[in-house]
C-alpha positions in Angstrom: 6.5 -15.9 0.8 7.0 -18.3 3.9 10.5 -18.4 4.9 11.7 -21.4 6.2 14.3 -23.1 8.9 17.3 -24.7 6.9 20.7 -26.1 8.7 23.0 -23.8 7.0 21.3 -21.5 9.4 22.9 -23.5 12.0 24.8 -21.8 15.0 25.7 -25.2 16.5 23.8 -24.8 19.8 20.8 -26.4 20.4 18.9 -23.9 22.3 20.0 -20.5 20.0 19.1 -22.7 16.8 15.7 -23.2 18.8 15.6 -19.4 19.5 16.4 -18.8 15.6 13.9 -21.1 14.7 11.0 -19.1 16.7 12.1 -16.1 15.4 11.3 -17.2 12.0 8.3 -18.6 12.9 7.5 -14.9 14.5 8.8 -12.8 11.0 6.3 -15.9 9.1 3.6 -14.6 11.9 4.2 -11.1 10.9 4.0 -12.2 7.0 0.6 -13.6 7.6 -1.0 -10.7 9.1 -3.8 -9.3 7.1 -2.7 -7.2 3.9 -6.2 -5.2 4.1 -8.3 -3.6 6.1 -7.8 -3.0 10.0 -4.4 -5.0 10.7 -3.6 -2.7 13.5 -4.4 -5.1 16.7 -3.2 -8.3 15.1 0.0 -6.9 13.8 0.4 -4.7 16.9 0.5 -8.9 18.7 3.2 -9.9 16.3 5.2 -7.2 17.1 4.8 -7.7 20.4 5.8 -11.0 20.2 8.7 -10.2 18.2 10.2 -7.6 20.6 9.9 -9.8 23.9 10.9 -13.2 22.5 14.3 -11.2 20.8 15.1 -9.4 24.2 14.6 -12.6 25.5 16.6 -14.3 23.1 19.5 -11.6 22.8 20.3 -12.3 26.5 20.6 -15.6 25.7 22.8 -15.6 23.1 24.8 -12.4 24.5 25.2 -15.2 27.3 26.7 -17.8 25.5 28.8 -15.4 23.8 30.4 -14.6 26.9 31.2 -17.9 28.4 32.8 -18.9 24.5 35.1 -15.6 24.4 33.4 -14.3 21.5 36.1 -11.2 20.4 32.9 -9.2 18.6 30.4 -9.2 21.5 30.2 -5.4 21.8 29.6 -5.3 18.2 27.3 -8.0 18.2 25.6 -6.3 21.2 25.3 -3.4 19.1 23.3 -5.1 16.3 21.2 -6.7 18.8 20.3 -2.8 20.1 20.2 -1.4 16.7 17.3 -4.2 16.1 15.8 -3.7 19.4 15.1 0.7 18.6 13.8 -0.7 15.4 10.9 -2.9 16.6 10.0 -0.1 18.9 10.0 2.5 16.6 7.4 0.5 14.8 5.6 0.0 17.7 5.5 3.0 18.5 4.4 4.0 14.9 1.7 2.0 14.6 -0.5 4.2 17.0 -0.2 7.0 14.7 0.9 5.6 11.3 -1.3 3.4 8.4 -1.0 -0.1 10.0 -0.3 -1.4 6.1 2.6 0.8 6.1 3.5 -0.2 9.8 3.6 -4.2 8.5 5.4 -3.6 5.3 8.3 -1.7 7.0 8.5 -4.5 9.4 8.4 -7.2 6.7 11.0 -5.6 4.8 13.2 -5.0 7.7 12.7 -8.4 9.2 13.4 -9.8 5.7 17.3 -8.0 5.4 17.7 -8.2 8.9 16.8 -11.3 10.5 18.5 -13.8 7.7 21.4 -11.5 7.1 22.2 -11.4 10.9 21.6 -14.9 11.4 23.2 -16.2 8.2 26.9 -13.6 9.1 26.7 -12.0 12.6 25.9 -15.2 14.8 27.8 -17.0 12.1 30.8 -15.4 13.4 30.7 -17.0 17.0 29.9 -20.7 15.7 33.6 -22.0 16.0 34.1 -19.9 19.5 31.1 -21.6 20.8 32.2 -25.3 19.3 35.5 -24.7 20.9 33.7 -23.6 23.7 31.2 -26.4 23.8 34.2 -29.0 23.2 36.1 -28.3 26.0 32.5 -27.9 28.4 32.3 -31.7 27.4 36.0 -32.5 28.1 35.5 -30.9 32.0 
């Protein structure tokens, strides 16, 4: 199971789509890690790499939400922390917890999460941010 970039995922901005795009390849990253045997420092790099590239991208998108007037940013902002503990708690449960166990909580969590949030939540801001980035143009 491979998931893949499709342009219903679409925000409308160039660089979040980008972001969304990396993300996916990150949860396909986590996918591949190994389903046997000592996982721990290879999945302990895809999480990693998943919690810095979505702080990194949160900030981003919290950014352009902003400029655009986006109604539900504390909301929003409030996913994006939700997600945030999550990856940290498995982080920090890795160290102490079966690494197997560790990556199918993540994969499972990633799975519900990352689609469902991209797919409705950032959904949500796509015509404030066309809006926004019509009348950027129009300047």
């Amino acid at each position: 199971m491979v998931f893949a970039w499709t342009d219903d995922l679409s925000v409308g901005v160039a660089e979040l789509d980008n972001d969304h795009r990396e993300l996916i390849a990150i949860f396909n990253h986590v996918l591949e890690t190994k389903r046997f045997g000592d996982n721990r420092p290879q999945l302990r790099e895809a999480i990693q790499r998943l919690s810095d590239y979505t702080r990194e991208h949160f900030i981003r998108e919290e950014l352009y939400m902003t400029k655009c007037g986006f109604p539900d940013l504390a909301a929003h902002r409030g996913e994006h922390a939700e997600f945030i503990r999550t990856v940290t708690e498995s982080e920090e449960h890795l160290a102490s917890t079966d690494p197997l166990m560790v990556r199918v909580e993540m994969i499972t969590f990633l799975n519900e999460w990352l689609m469902r949030h991209i797919q409705y939540a950032d959904a949500k801001y796509r015509p404030h941010m066309a809006t926004f980035l019509t009348q950027e143009q129009l300047s």
